[in-house]
KEMI-17359 format. One line per field, with one value per atom (N, C-alpha, C): residue number from 0; x, y, z. Coordinates in steps of 0.2 Angstrom, whole numbers. Layout:
BEGIN
n <- NUM; ... $
X <- X; ... $
Y <- Y; ... $
Z <- Z; ... $
***
This chain:
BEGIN
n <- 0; 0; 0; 1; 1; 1; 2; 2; 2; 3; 3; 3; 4; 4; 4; 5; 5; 5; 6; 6; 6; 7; 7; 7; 8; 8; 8; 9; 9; 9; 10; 10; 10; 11; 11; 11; 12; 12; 12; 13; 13; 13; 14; 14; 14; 15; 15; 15; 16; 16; 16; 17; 17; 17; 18; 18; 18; 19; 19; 19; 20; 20; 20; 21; 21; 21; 22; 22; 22; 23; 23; 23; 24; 24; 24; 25; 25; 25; 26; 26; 26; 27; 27; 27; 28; 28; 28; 29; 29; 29; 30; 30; 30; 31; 31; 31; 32; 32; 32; 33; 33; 33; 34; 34; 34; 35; 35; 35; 36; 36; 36; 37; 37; 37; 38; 38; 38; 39; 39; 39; 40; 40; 40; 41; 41; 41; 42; 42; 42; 43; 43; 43; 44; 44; 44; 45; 45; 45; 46; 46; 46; 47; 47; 47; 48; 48; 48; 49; 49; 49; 50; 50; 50; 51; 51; 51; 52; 52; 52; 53; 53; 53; 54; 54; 54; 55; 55; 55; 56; 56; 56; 57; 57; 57; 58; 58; 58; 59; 59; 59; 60; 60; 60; 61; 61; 61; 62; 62; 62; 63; 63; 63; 64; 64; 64; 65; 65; 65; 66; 66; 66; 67; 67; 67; 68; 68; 68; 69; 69; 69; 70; 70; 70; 71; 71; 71; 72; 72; 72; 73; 73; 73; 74; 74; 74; 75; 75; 75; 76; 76; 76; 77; 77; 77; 78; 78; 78; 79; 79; 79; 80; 80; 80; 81; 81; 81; 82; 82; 82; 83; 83; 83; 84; 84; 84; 85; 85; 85; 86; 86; 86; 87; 87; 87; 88; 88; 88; 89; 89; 89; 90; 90; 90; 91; 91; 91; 92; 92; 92; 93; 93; 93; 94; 94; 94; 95; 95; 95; 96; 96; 96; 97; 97; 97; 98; 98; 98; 99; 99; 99; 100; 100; 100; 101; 101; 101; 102; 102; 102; 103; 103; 103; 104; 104; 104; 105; 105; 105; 106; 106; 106; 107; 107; 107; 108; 108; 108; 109; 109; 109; 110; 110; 110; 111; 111; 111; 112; 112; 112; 113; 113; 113; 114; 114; 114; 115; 115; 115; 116; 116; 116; 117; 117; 117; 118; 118; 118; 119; 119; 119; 120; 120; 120; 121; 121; 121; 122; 122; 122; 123; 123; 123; 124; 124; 124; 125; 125; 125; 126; 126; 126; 127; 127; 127; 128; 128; 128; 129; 129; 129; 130; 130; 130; 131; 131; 131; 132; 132; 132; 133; 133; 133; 134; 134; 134; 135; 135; 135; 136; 136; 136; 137; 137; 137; 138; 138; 138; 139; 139; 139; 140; 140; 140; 141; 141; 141; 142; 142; 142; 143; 143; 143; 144; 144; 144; 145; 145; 145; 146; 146; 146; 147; 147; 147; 148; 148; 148; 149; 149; 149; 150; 150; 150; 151; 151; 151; 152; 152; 152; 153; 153; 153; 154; 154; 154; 155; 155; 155; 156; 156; 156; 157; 157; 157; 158; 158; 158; 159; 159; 159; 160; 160; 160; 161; 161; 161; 162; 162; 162; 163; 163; 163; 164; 164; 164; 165; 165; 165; 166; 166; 166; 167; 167; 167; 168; 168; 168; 169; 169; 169; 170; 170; 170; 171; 171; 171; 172; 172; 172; 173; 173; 173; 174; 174; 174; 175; 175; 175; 176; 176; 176; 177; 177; 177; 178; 178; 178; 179; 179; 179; 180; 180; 180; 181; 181; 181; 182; 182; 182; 183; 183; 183; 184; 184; 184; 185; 185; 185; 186; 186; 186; 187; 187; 187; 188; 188; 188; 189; 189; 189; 190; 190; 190; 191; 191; 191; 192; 192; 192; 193; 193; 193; 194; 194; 194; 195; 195; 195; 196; 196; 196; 197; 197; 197; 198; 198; 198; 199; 199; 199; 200; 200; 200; 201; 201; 201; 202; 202; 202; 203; 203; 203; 204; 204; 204; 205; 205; 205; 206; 206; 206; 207; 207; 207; 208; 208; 208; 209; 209; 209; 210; 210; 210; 211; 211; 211; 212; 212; 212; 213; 213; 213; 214; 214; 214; 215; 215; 215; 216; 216; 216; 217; 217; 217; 218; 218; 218; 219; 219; 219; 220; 220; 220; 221; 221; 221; 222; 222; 222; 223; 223; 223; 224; 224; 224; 225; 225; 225; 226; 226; 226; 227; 227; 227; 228; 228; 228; 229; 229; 229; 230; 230; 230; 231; 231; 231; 232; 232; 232; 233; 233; 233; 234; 234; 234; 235; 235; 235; 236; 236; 236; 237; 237; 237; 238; 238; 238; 239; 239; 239; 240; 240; 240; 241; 241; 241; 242; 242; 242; 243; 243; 243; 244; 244; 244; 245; 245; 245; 246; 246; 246; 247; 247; 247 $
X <- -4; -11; -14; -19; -19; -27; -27; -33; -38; -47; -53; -53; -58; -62; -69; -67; -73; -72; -64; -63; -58; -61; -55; -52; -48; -43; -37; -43; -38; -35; -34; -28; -21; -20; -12; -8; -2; 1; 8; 10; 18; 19; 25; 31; 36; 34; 35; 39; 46; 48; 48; 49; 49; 38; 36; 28; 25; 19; 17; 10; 8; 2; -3; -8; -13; -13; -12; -14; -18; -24; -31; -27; -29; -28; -37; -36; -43; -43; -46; -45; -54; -51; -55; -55; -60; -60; -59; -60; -60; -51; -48; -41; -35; -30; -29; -18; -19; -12; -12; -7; -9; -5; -13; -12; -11; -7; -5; -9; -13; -15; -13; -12; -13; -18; -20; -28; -28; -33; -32; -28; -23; -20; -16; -13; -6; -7; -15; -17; -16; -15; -17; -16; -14; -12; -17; -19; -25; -19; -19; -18; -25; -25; -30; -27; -29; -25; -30; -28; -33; -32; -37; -40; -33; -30; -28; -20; -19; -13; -10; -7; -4; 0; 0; 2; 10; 13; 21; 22; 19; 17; 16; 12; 10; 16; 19; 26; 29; 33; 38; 35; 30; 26; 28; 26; 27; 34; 38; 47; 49; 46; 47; 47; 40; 37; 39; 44; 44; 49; 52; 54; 48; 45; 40; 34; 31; 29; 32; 39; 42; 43; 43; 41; 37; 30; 25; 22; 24; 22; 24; 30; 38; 32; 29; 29; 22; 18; 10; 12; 8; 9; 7; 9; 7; 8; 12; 18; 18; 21; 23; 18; 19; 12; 11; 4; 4; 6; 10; 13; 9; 9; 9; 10; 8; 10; 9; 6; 6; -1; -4; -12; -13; -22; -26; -31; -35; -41; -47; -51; -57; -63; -69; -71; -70; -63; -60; -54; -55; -50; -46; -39; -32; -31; -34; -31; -25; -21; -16; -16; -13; -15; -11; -15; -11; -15; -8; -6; -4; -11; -10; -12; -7; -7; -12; -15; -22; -26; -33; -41; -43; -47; -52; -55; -61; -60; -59; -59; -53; -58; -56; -60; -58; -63; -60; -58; -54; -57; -53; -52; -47; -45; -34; -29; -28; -26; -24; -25; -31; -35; -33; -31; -29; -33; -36; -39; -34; -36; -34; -40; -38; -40; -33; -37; -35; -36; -31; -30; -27; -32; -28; -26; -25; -21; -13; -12; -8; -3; 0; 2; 3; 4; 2; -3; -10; -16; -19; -15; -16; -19; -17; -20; -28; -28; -35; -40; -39; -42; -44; -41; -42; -48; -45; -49; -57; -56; -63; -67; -63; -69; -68; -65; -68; -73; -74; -79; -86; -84; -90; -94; -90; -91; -95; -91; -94; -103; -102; -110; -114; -113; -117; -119; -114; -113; -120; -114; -118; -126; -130; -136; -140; -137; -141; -142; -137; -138; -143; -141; -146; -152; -155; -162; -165; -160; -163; -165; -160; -161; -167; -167; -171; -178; -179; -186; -188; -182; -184; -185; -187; -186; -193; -195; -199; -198; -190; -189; -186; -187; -185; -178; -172; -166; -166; -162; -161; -156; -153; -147; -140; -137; -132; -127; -120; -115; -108; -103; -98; -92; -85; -81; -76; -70; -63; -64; -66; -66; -60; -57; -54; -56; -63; -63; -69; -73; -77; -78; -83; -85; -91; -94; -103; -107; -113; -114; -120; -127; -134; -134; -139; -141; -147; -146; -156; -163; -159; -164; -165; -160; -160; -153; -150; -145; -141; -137; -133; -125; -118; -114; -109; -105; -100; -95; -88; -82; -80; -79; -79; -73; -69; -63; -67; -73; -77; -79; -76; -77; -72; -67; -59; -60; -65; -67; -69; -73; -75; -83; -87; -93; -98; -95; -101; -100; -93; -91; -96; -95; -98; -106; -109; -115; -119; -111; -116; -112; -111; -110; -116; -117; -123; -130; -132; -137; -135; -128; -128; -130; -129; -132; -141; -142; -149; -153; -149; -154; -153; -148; -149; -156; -159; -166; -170; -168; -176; -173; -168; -163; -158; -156; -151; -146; -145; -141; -137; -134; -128; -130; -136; -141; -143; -145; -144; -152; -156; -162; -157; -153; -148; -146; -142; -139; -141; -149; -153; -156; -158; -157; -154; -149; -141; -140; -141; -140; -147; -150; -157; -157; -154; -151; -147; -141; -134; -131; -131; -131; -125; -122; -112; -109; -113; -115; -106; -108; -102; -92; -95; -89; -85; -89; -89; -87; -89; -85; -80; -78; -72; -67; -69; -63; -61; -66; -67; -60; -62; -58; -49; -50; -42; -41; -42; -40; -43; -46; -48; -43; -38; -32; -27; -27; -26; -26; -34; -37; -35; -38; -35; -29; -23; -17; -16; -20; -17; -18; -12; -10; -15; -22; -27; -26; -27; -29; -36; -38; -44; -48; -53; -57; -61; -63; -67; -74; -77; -81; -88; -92; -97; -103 $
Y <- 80; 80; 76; 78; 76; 71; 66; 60; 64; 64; 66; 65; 63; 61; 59; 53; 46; 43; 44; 41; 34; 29; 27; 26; 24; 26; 18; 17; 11; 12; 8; 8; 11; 9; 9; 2; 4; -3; -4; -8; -6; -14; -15; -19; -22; -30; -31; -40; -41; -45; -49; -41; -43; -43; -45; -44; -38; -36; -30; -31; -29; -29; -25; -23; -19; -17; -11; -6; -2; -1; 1; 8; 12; 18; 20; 18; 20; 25; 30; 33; 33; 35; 34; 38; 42; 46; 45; 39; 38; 34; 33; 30; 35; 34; 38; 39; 34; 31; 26; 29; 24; 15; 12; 2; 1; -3; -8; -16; -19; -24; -29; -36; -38; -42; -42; -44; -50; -57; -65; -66; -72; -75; -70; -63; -59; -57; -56; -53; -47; -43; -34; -33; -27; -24; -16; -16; -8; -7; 1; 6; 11; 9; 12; 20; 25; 32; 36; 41; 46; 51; 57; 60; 66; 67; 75; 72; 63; 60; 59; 62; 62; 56; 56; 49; 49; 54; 56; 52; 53; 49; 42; 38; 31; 28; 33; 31; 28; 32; 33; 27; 28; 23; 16; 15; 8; 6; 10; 10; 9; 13; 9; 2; -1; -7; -11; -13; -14; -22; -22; -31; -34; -29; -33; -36; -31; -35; -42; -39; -45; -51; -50; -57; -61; -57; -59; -62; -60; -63; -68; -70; -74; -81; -80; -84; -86; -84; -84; -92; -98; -102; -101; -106; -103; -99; -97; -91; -90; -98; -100; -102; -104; -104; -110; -113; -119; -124; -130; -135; -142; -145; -153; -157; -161; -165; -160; -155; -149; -152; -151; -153; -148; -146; -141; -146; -143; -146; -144; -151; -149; -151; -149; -151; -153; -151; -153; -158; -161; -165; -164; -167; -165; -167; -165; -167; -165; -171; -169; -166; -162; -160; -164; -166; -169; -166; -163; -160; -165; -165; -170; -165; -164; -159; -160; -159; -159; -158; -158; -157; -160; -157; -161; -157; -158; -155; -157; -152; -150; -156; -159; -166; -167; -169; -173; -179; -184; -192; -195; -201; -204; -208; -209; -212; -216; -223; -226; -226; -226; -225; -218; -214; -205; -200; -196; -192; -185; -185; -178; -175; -170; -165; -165; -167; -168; -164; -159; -153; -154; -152; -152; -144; -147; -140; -137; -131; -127; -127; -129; -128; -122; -117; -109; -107; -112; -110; -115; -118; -122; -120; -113; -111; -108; -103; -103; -108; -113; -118; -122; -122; -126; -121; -115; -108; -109; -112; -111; -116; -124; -129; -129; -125; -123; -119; -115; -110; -113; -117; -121; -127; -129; -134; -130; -126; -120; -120; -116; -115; -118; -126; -131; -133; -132; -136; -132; -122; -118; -116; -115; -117; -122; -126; -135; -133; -131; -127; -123; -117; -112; -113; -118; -116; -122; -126; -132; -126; -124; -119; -114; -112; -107; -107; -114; -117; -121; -122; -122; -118; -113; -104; -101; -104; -100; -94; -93; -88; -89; -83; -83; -80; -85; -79; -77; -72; -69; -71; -68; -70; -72; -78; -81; -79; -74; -71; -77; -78; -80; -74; -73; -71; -71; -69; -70; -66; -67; -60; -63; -55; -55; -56; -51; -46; -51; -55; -58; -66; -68; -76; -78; -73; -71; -67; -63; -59; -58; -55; -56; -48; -45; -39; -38; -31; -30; -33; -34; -36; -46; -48; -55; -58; -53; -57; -57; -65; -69; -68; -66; -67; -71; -75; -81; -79; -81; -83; -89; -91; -99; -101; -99; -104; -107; -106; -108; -115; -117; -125; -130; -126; -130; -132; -128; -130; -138; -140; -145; -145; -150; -148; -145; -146; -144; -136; -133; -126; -125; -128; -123; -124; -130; -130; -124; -124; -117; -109; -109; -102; -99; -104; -107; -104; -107; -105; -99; -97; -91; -86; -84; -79; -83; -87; -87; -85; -86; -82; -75; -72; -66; -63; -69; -65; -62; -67; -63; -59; -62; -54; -52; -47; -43; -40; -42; -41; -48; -48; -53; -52; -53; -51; -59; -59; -65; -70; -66; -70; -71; -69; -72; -76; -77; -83; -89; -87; -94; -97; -95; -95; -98; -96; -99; -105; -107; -113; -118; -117; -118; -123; -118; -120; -127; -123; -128; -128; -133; -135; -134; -135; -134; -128; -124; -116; -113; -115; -112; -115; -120; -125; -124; -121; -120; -112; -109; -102; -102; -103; -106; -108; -116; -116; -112; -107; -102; -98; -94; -91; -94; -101; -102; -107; -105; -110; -105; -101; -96; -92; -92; -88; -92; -98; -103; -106; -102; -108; -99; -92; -87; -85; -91; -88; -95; -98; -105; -99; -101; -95; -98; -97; -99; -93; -91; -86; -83; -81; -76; -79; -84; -88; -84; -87; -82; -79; -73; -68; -74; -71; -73; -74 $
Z <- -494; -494; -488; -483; -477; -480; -476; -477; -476; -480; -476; -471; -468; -461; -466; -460; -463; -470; -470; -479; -477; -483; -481; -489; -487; -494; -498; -501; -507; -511; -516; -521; -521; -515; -515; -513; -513; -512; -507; -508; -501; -503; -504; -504; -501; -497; -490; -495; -493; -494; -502; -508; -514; -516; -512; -514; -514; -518; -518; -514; -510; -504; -508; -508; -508; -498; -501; -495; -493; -487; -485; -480; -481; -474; -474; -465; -464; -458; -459; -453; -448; -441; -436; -433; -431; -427; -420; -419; -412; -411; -417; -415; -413; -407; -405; -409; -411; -415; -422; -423; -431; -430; -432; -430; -437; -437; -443; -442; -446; -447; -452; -452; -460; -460; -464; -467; -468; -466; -466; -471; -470; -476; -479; -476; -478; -486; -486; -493; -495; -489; -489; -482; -484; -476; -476; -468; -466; -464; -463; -457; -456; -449; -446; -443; -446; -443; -441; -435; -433; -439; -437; -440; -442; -448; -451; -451; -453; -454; -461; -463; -471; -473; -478; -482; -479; -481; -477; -471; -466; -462; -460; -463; -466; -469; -474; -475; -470; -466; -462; -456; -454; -450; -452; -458; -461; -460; -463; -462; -455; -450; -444; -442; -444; -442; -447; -452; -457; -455; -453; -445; -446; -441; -439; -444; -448; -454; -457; -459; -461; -459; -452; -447; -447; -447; -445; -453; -458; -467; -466; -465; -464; -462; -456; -451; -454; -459; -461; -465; -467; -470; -478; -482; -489; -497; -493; -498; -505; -505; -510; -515; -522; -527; -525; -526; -528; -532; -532; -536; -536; -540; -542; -533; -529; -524; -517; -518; -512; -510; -503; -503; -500; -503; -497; -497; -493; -489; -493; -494; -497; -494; -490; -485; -479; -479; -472; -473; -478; -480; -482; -481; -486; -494; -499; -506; -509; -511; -516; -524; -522; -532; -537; -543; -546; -553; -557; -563; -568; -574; -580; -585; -589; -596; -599; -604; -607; -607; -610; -609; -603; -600; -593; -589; -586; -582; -572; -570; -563; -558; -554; -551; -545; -541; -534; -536; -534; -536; -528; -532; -525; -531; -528; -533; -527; -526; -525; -516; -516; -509; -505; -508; -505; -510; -507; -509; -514; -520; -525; -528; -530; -536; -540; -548; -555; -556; -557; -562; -571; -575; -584; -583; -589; -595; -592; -593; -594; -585; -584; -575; -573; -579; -575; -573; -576; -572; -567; -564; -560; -553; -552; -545; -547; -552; -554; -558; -559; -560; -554; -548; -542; -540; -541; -539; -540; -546; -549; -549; -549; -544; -540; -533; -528; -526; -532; -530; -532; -539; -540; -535; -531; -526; -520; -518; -512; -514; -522; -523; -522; -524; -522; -515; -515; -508; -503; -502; -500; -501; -508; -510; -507; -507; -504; -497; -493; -485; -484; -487; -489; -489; -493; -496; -488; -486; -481; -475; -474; -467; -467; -473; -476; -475; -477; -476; -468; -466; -458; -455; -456; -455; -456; -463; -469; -469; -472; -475; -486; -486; -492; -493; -497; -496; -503; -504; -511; -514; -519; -522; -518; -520; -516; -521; -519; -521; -518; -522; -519; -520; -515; -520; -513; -515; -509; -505; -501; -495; -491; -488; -482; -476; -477; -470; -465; -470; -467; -472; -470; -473; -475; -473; -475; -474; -477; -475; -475; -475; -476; -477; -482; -484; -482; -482; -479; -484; -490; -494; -497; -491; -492; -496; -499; -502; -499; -499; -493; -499; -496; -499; -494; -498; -493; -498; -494; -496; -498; -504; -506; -504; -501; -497; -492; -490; -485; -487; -494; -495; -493; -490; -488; -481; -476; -471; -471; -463; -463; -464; -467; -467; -460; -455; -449; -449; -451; -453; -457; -463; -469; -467; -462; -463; -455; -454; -447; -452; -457; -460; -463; -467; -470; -464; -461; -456; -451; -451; -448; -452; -460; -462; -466; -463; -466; -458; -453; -448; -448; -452; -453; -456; -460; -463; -459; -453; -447; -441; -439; -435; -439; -440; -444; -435; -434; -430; -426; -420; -417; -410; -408; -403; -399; -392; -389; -395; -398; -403; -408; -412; -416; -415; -410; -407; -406; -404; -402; -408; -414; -421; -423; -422; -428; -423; -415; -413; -415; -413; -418; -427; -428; -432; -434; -432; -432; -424; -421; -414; -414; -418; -415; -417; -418; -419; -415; -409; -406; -406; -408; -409; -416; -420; -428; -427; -426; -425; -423; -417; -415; -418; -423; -427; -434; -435; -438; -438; -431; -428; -426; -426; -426; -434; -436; -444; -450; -449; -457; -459; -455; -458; -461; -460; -464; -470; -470; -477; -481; -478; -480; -486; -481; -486; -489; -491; -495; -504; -506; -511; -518; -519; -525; -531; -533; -539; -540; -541; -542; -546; -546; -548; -554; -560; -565; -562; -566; -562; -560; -554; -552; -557 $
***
């Protein structure tokens, strides 16, 4: 069965080093060859294919490049699950996890002059529990930004969504509502504070236009230096191996 045109096609899967990916086939009218991509943090993999490419195809394509897949995972940090004494970054800061069986709940604190997150309960839920006070943390954080920026502006934003995105880190809707990717609380704060002002000057330009730009610097003055780290460190915080935080 040959791909539509302008379809693109989810729910399949491909198996690269014992892992099962989620695989995206998109086709493009204007692609001249089928690209392999892997999506931030070696979550999922696209194939981008021209127009009237069959899945047979995709196959046999993958099998090709299947080294090279395998290299390039190989080399992604992260991998492996979360454990006890492992640190991710919270604000920009390294925390150590530290796993104490029992009721509690999930904490920043500081042990012995070094910075952790206290995780209780069960240590198989130890990645969705960081999951989930890190999502909870972003909220605050992000809202407190949001509503500041907002009112420098005089604008009103709409509902504020969090959830794991790949493919971006925020987003503004035509109707005001702003969605972020809560790994964006692992960043350092001038990051999450120009994320934050990037999609609230979407309220008044919806586009990435030189008045956007003077907006969103306007805003958060280190505008450009905060992208940047963006751009070389979001694939990072990407594949730190979390679990899928409870529903929004």
């Amino acid at each position: 069965m040959l791909l539509s045109r302008r379809r693109e096609r989810s729910g399949q899967c491909h198996e690269v080093l014992g892992r099962v990916l989620p695989l995206r086939i998109v086709e493009d009218r204007r692609a001249r060859r089928l690209i392999l991509r892997i999506e931030p943090g070696g979550r999922a993999l696209r194939v981008t294919v021209p127009p009237g490419i069959g899945e047979a195809e995709v196959d046999r394509f993958l099998a090709r490049h299947r080294d090279w897949l395998e290299s390039r995972l190989q080399r992604l940090p992260g991998h492996a699950r979360l454990e006890p004494g492992m640190k991710i970054p919270l604000r920009g800061v390294p925390h150590r996890i530290v796993h104490r069986p029992g009721r509690g709940l999930t904490r920043a604190a500081q042990e012995d002059g070094e910075p952790v997150i206290v995780v209780h309960g069960d240590a198989a839920h130890l990645g969705r529990r960081i999951a989930d006070f890190l999502k909870h943390e972003a909220r605050a954080e992000l809202s407190a930004r949001v509503s500041r920026h907002a009112a420098g502006i005089g604008a009103r934003p709409g509902r504020i969504t969090l959830r794991d995105t790949t493919s971006r880190w925020g987003s503004c809707s035509s109707s005001g509502a702003l969605s972020f990717s809560w790994r964006i609380i692992m960043a350092p704060p001038a990051v999450i504070d120009y994320l934050a002002a990037h999609e609230v000057a979407h309220l008044r330009e919806m586009n990435h236009g030189p008045a956007f730009w003077q907006l969103c610097r306007q805003l958060a003055p280190r505008s450009d230096e905060c992208r940047d780290w963006l751009r070389r460190n979001g694939a990072s915080l990407q594949a730190i191996p979390l679990a899928r935080p409870d529903a929004d």
